[in-house]
HTML snippet that shows the backbone in 3Dmol.js (N, CA, C, O; Angstrom):
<script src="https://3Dmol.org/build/3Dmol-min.js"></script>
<div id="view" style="width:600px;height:400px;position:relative"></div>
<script>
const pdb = `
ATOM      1  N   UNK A   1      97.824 173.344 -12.154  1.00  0.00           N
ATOM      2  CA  UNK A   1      97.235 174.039 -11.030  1.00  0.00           C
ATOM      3  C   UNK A   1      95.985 173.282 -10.589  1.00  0.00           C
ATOM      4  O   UNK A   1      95.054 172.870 -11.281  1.00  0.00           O
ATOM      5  N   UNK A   2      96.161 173.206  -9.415  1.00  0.00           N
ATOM      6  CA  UNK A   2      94.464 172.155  -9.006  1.00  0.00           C
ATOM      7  C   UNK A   2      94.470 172.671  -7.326  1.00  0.00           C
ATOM      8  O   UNK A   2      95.325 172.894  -6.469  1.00  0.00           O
ATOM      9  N   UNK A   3      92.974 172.708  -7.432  1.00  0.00           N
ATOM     10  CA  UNK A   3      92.337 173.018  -5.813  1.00  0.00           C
ATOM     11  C   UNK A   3      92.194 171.920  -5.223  1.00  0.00           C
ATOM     12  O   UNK A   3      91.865 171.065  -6.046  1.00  0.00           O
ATOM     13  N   UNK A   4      92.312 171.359  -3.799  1.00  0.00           N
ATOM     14  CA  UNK A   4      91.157 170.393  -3.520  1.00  0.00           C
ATOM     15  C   UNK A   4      90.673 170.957  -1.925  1.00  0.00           C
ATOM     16  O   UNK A   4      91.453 171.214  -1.007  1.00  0.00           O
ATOM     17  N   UNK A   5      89.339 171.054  -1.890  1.00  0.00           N
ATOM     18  CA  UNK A   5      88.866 171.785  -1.076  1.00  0.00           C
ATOM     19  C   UNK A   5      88.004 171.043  -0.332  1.00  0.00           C
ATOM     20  O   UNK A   5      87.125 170.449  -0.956  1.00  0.00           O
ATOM     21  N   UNK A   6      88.061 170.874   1.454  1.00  0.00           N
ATOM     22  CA  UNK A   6      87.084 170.277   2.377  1.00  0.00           C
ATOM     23  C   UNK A   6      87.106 171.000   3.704  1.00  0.00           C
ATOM     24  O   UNK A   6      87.976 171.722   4.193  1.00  0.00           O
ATOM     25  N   UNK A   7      86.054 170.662   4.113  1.00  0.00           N
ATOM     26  CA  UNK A   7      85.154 171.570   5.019  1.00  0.00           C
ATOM     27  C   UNK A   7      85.701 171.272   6.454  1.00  0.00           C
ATOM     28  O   UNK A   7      85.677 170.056   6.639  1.00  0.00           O
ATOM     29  N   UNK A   8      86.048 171.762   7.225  1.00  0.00           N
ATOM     30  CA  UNK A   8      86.389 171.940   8.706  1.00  0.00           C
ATOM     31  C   UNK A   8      85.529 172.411   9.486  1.00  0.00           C
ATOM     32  O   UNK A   8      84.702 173.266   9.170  1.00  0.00           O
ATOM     33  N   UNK A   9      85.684 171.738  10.916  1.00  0.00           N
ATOM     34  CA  UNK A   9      85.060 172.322  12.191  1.00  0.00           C
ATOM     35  C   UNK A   9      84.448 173.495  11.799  1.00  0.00           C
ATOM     36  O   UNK A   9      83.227 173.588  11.678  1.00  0.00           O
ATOM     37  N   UNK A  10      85.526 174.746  11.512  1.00  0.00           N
ATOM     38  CA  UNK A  10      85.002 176.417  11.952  1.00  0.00           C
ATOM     39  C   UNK A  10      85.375 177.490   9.873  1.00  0.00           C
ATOM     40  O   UNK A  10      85.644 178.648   9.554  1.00  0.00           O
ATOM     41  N   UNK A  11      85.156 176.222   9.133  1.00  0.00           N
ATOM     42  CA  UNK A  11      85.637 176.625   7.855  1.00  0.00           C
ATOM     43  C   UNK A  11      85.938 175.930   6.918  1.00  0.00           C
ATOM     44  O   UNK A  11      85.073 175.100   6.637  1.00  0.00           O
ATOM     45  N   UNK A  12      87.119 175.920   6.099  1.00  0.00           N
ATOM     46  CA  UNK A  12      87.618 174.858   5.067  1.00  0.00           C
ATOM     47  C   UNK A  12      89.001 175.214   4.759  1.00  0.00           C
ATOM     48  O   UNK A  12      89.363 176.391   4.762  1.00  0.00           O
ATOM     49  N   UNK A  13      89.993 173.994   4.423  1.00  0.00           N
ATOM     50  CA  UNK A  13      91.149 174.077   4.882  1.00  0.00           C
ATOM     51  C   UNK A  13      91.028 173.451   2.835  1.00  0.00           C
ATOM     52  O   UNK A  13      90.436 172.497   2.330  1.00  0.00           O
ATOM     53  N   UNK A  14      91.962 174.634   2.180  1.00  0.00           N
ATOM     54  CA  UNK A  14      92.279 173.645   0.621  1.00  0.00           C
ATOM     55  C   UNK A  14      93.506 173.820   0.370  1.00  0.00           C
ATOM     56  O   UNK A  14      94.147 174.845   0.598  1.00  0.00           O
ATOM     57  N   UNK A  15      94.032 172.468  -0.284  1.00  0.00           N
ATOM     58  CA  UNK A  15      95.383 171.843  -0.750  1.00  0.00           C
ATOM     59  C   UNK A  15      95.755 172.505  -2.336  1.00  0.00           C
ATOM     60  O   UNK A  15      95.195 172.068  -3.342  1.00  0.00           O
ATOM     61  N   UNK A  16      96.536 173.351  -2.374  1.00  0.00           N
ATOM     62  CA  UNK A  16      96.805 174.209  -4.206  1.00  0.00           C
ATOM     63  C   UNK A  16      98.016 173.869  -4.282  1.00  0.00           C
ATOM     64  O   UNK A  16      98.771 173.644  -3.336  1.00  0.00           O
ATOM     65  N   UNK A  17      98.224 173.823  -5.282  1.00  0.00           N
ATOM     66  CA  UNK A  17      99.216 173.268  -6.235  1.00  0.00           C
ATOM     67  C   UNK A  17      99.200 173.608  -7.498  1.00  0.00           C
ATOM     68  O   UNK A  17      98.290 173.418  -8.305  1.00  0.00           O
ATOM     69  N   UNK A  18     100.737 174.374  -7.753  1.00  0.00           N
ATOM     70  CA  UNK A  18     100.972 174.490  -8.898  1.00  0.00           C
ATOM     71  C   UNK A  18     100.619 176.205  -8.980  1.00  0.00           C
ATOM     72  O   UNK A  18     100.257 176.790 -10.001  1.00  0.00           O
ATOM     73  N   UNK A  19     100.802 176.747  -7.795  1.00  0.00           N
ATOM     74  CA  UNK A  19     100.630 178.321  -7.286  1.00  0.00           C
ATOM     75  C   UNK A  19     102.493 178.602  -6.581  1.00  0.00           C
ATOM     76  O   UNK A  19     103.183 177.751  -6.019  1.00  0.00           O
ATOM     77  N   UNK A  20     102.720 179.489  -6.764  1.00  0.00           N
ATOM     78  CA  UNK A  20     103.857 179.769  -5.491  1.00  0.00           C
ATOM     79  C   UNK A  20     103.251 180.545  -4.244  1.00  0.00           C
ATOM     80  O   UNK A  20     102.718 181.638  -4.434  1.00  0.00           O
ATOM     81  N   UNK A  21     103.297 180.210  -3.467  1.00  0.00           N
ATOM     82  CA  UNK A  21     102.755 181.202  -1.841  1.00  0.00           C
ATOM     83  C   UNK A  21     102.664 182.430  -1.901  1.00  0.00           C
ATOM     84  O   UNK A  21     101.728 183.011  -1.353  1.00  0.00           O
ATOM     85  N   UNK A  22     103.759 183.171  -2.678  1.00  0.00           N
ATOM     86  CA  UNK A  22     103.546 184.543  -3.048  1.00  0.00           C
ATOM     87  C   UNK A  22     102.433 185.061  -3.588  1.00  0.00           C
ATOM     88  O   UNK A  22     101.815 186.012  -3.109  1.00  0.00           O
ATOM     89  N   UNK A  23     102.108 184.386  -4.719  1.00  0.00           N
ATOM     90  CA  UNK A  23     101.535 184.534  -5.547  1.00  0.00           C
ATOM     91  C   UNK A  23      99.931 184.581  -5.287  1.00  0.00           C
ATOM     92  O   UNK A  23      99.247 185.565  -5.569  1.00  0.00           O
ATOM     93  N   UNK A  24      99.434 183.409  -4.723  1.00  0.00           N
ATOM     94  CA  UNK A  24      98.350 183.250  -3.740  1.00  0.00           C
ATOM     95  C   UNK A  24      98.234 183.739  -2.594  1.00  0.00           C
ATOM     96  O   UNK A  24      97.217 183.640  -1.908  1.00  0.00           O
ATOM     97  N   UNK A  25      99.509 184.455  -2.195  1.00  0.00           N
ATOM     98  CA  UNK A  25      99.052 186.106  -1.237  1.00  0.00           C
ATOM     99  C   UNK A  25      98.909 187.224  -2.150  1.00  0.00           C
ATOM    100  O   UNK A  25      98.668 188.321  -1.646  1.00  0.00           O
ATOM    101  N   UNK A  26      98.965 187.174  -2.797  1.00  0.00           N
ATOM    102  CA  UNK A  26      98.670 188.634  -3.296  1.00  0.00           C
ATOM    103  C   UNK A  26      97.533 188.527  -4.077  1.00  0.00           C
ATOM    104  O   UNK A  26      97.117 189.685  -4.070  1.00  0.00           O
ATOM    105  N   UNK A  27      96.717 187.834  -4.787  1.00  0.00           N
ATOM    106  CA  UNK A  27      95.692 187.315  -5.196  1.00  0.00           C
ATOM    107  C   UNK A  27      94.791 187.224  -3.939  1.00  0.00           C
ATOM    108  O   UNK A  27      93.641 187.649  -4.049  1.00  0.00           O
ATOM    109  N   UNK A  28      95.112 186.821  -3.010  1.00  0.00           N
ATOM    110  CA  UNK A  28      93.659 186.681  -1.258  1.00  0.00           C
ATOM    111  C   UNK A  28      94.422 188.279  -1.116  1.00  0.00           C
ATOM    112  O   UNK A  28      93.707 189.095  -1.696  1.00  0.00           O
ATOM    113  N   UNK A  29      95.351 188.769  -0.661  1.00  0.00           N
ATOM    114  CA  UNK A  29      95.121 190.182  -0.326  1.00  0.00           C
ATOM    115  C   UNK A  29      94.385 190.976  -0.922  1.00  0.00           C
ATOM    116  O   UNK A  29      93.666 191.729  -0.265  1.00  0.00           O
ATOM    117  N   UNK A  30      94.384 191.005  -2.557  1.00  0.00           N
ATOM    118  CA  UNK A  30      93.971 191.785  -3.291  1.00  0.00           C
ATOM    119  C   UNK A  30      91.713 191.237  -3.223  1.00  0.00           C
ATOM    120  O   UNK A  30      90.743 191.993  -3.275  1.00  0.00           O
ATOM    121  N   UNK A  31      91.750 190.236  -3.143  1.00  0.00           N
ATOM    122  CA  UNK A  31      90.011 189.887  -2.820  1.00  0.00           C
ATOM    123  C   UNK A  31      89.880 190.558  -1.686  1.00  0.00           C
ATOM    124  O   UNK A  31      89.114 191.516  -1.787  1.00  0.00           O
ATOM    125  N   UNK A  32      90.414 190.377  -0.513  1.00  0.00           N
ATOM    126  CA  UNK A  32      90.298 190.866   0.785  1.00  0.00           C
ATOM    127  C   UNK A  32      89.967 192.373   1.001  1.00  0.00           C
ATOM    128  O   UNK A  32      89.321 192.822   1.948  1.00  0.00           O
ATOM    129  N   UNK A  33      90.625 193.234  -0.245  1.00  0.00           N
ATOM    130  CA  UNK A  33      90.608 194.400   0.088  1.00  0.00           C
ATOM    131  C   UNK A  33      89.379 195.031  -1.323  1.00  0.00           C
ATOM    132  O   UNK A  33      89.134 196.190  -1.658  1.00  0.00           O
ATOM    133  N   UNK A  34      89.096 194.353  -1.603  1.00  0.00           N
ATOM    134  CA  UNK A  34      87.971 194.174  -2.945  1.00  0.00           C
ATOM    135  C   UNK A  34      88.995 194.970  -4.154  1.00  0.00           C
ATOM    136  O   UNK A  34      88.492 195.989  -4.628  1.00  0.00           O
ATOM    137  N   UNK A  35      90.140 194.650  -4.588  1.00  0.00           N
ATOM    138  CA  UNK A  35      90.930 195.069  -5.930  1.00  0.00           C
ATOM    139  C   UNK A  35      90.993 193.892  -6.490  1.00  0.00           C
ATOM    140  O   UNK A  35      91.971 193.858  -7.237  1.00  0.00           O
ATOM    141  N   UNK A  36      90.417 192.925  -6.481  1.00  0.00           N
ATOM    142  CA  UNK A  36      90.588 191.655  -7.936  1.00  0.00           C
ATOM    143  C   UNK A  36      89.601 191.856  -8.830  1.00  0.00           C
ATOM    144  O   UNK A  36      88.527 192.457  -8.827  1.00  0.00           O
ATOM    145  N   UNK A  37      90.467 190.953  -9.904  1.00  0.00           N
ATOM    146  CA  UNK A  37      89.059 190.736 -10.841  1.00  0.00           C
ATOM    147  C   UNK A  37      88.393 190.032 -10.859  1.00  0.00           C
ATOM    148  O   UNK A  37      87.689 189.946 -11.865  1.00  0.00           O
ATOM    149  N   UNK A  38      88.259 189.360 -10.069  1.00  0.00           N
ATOM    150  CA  UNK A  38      87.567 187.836  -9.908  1.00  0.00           C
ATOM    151  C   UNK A  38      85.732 188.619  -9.362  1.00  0.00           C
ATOM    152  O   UNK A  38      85.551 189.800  -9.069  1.00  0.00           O
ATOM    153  N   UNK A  39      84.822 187.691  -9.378  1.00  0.00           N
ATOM    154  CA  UNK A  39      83.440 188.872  -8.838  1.00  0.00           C
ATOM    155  C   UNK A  39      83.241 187.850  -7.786  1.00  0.00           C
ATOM    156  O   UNK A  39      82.541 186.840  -7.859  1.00  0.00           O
ATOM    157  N   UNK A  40      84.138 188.369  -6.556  1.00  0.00           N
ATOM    158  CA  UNK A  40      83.973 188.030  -5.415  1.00  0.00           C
ATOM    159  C   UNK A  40      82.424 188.214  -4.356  1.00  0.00           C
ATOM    160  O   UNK A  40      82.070 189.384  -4.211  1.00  0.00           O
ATOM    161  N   UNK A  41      81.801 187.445  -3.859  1.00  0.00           N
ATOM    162  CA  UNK A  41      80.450 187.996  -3.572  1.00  0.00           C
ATOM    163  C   UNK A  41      80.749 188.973  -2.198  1.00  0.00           C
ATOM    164  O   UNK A  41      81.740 188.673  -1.533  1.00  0.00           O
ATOM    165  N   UNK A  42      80.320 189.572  -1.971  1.00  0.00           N
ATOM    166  CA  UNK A  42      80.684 190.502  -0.805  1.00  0.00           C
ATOM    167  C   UNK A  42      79.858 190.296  -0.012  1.00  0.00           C
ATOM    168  O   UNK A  42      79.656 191.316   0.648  1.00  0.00           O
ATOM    169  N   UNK A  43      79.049 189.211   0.381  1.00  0.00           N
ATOM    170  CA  UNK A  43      78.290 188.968   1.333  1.00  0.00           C
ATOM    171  C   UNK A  43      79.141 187.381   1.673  1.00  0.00           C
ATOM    172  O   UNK A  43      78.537 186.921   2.642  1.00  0.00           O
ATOM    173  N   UNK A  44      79.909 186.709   1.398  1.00  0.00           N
ATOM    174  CA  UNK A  44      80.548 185.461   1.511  1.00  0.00           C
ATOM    175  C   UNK A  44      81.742 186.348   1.852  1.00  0.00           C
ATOM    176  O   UNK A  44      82.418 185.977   2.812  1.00  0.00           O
ATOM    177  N   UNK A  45      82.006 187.155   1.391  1.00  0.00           N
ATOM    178  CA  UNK A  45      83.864 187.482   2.228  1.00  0.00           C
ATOM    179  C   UNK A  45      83.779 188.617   3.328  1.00  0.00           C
ATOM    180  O   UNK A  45      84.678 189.330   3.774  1.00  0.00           O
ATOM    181  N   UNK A  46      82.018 188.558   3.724  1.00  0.00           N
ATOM    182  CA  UNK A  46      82.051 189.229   4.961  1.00  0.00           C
ATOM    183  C   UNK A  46      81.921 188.025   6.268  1.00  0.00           C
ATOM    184  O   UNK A  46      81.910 188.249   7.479  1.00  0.00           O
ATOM    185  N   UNK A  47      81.834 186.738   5.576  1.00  0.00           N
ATOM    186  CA  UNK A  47      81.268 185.905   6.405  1.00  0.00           C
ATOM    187  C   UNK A  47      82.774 184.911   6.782  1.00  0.00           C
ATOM    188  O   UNK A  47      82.863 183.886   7.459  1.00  0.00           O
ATOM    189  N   UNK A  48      83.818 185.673   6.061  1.00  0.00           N
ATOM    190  CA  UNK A  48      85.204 184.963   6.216  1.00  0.00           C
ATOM    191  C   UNK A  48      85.815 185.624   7.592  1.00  0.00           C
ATOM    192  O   UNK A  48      85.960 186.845   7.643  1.00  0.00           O
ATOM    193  N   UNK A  49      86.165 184.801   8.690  1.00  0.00           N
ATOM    194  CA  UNK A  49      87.202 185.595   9.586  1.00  0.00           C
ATOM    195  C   UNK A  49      88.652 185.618   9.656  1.00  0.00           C
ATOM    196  O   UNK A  49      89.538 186.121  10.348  1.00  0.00           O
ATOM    197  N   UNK A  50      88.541 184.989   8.816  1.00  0.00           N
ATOM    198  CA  UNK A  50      90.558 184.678   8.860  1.00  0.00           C
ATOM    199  C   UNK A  50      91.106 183.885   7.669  1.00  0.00           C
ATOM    200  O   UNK A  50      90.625 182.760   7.526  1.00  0.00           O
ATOM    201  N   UNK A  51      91.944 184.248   6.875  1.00  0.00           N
ATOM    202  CA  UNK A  51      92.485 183.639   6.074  1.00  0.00           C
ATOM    203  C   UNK A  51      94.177 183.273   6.696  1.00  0.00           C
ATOM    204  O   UNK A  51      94.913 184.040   7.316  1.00  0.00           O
ATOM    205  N   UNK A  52      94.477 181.674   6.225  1.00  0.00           N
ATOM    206  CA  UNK A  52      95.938 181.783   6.997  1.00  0.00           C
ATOM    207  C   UNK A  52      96.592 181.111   5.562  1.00  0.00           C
ATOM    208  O   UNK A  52      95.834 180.266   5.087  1.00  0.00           O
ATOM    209  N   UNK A  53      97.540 181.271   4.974  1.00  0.00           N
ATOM    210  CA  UNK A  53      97.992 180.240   4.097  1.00  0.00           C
ATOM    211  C   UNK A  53      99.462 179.942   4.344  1.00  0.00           C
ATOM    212  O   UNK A  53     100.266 180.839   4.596  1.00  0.00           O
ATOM    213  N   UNK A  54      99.792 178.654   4.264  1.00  0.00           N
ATOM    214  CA  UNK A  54     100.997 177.986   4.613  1.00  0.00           C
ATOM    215  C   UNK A  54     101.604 177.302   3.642  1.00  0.00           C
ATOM    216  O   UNK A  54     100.912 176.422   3.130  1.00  0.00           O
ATOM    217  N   UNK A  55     103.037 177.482   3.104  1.00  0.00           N
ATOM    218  CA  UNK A  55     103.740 176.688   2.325  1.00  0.00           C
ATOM    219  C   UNK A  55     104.025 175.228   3.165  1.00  0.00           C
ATOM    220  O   UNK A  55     104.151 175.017   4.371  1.00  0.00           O
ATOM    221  N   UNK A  56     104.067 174.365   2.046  1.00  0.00           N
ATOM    222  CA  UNK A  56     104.243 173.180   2.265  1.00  0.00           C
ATOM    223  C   UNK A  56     104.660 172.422   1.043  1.00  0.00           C
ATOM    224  O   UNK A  56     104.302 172.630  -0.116  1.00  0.00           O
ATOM    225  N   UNK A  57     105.515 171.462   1.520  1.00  0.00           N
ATOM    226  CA  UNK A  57     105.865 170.691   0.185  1.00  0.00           C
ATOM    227  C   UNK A  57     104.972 170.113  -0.572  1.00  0.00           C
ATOM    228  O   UNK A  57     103.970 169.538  -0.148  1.00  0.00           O
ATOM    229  N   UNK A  58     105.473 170.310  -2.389  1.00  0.00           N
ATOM    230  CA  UNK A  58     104.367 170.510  -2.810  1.00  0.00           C
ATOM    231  C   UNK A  58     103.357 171.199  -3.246  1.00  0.00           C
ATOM    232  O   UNK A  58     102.662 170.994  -4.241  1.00  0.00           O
ATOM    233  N   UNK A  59     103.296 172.056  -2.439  1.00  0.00           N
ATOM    234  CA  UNK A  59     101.940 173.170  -2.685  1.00  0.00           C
ATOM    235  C   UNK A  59     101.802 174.217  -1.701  1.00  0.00           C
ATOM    236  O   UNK A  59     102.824 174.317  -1.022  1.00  0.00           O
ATOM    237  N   UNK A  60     100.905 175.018  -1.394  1.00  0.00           N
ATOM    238  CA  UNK A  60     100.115 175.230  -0.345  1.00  0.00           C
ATOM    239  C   UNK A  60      98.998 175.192   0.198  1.00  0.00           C
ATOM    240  O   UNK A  60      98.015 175.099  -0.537  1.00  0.00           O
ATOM    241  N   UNK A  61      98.803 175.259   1.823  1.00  0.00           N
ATOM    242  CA  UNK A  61      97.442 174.584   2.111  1.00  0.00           C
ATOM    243  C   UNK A  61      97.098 176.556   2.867  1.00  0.00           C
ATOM    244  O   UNK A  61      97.859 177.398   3.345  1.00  0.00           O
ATOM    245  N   UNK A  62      95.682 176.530   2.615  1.00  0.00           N
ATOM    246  CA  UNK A  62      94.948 177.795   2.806  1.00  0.00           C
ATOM    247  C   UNK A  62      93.802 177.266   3.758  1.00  0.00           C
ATOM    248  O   UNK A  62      93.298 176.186   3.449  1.00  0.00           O
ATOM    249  N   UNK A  63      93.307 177.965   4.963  1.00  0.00           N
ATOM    250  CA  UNK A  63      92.501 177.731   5.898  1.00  0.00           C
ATOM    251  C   UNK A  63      92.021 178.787   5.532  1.00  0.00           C
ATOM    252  O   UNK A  63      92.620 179.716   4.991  1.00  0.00           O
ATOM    253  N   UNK A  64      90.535 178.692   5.892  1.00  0.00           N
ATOM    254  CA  UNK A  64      89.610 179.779   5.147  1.00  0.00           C
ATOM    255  C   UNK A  64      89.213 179.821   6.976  1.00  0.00           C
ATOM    256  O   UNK A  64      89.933 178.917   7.401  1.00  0.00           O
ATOM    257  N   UNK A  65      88.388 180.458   8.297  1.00  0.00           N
ATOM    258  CA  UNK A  65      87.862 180.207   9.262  1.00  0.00           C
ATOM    259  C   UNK A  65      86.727 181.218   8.934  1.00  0.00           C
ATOM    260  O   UNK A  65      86.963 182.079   8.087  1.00  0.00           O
ATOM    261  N   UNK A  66      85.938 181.192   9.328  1.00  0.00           N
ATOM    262  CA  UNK A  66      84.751 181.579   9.346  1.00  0.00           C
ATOM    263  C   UNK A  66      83.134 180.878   9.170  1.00  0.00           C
ATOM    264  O   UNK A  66      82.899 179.797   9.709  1.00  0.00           O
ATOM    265  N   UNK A  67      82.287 181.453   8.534  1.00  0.00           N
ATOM    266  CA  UNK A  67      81.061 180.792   8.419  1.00  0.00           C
ATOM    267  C   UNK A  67      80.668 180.572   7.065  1.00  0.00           C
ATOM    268  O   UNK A  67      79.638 180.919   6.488  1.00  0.00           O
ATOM    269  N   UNK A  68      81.913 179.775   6.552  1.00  0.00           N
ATOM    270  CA  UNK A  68      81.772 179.240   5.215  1.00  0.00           C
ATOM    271  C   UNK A  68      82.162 178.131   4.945  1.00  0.00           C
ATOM    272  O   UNK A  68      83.127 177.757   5.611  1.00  0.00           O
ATOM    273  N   UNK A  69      81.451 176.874   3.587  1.00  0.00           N
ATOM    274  CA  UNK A  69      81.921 175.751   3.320  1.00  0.00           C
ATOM    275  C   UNK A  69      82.120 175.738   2.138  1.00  0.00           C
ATOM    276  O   UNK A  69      81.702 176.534   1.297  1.00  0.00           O
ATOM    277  N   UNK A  70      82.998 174.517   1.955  1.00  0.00           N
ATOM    278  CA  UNK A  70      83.839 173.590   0.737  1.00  0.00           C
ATOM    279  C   UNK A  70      82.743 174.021  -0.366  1.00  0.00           C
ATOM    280  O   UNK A  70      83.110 174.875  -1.174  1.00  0.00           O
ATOM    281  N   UNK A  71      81.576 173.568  -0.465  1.00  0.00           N
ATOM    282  CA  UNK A  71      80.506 173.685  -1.786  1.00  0.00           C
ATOM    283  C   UNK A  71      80.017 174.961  -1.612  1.00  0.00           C
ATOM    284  O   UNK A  71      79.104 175.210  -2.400  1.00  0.00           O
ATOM    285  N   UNK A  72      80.352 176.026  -0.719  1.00  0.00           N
ATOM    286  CA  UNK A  72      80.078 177.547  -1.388  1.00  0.00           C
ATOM    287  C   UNK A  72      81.454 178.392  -2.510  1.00  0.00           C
ATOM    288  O   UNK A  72      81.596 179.101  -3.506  1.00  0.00           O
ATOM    289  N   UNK A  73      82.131 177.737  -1.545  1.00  0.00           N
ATOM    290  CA  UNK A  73      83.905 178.636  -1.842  1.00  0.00           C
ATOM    291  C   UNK A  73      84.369 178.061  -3.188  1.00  0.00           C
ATOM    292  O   UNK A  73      84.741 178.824  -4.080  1.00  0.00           O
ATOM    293  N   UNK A  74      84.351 176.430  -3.387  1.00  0.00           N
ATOM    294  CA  UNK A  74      85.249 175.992  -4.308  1.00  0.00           C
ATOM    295  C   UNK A  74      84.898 176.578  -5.333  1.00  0.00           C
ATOM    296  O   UNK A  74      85.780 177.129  -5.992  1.00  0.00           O
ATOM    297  N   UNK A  75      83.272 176.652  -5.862  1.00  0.00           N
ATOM    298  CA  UNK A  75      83.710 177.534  -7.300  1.00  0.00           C
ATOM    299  C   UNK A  75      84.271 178.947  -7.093  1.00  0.00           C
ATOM    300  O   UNK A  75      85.253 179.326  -7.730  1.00  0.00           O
ATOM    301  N   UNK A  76      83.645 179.722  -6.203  1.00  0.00           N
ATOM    302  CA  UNK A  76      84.648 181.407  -5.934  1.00  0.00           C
ATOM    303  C   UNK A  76      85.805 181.191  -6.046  1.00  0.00           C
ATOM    304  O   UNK A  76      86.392 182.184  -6.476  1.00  0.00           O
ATOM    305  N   UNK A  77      86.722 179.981  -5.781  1.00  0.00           N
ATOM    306  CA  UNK A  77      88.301 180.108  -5.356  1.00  0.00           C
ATOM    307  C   UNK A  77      88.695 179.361  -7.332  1.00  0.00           C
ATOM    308  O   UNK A  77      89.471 179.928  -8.102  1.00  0.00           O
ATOM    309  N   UNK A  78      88.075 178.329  -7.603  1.00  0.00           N
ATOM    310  CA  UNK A  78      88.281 178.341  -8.354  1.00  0.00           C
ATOM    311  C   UNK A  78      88.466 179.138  -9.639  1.00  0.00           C
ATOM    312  O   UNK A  78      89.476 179.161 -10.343  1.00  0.00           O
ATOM    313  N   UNK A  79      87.117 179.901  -9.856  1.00  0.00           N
ATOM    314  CA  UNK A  79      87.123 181.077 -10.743  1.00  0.00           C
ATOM    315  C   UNK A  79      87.979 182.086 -10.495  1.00  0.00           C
ATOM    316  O   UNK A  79      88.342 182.682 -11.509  1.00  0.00           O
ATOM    317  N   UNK A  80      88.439 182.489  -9.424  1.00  0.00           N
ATOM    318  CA  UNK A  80      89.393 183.379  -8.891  1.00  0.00           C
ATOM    319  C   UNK A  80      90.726 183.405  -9.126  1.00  0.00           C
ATOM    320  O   UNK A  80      91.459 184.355  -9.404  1.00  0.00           O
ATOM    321  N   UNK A  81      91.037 181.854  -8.933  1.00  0.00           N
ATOM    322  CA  UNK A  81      92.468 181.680  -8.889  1.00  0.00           C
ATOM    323  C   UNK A  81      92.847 180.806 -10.038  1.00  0.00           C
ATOM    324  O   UNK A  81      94.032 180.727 -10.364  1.00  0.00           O
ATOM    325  N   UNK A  82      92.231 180.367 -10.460  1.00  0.00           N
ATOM    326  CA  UNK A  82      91.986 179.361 -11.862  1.00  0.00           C
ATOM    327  C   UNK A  82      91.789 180.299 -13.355  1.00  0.00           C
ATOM    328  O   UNK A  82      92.488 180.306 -14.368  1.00  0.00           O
ATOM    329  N   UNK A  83      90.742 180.938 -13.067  1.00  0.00           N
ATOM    330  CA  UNK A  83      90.029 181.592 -14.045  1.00  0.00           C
ATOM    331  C   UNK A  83      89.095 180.551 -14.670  1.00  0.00           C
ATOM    332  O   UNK A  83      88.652 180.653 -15.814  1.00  0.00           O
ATOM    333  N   UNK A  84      88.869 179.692 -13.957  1.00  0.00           N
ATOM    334  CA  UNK A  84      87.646 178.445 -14.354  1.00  0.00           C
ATOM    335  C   UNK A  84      86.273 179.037 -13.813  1.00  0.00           C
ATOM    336  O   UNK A  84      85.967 179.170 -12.628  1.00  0.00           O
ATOM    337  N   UNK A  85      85.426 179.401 -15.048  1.00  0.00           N
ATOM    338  CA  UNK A  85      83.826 179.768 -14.706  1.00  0.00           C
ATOM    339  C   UNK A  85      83.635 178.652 -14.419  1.00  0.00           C
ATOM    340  O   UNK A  85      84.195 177.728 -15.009  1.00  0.00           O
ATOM    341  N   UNK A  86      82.562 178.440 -13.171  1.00  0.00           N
ATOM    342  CA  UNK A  86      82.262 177.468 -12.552  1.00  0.00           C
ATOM    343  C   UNK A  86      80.551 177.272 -13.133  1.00  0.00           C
ATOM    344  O   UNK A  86      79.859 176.344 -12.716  1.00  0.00           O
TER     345      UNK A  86
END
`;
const viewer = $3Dmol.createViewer("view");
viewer.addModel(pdb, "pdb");
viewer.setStyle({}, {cartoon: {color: "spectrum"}});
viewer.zoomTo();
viewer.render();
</script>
């Protein structure tokens, strides 16, 4: 399982692997609606406007849009979806 995470125009777009798409929807639904266990900050996933995630060979790629970057998120997504304390 590996993240790799970089920063866009209006957000950050990261490449996962070694997740199934399912799986990493129901894990962002469940943050989204504050039921994970992960300790999501609730002042960073108010600052998210859109999550989109897309299968692709390989992996999937997740667009984060909002008013967030690569060096705030990667450890949150990591610890989240990893279970790697950052």
């Amino acid at each position: 399982m590996k993240i790799d995470i970089t920063n866009q125009a209006n957000g950050v777009k990261a490449f996962l692997t070694g997740f199934s798409t399912e799986e990493l929807g129901a894990k962002i639904e469940a943050c989204q609606n504050g039921q994970c266990d992960c300790n999501c900050d609730p002042t960073m996933m108010q600052k998210i406007e859109g999550i989109e995630l897309t299968s692709v060979e390989g992996g999937s790629i997740l667009t984060v849009t909002g008013d967030v970057d690569a060096q705030t998120l990667a450890p949150m997504m990591k610890e989240c979806l990893l279970g790697e304390k950052q």
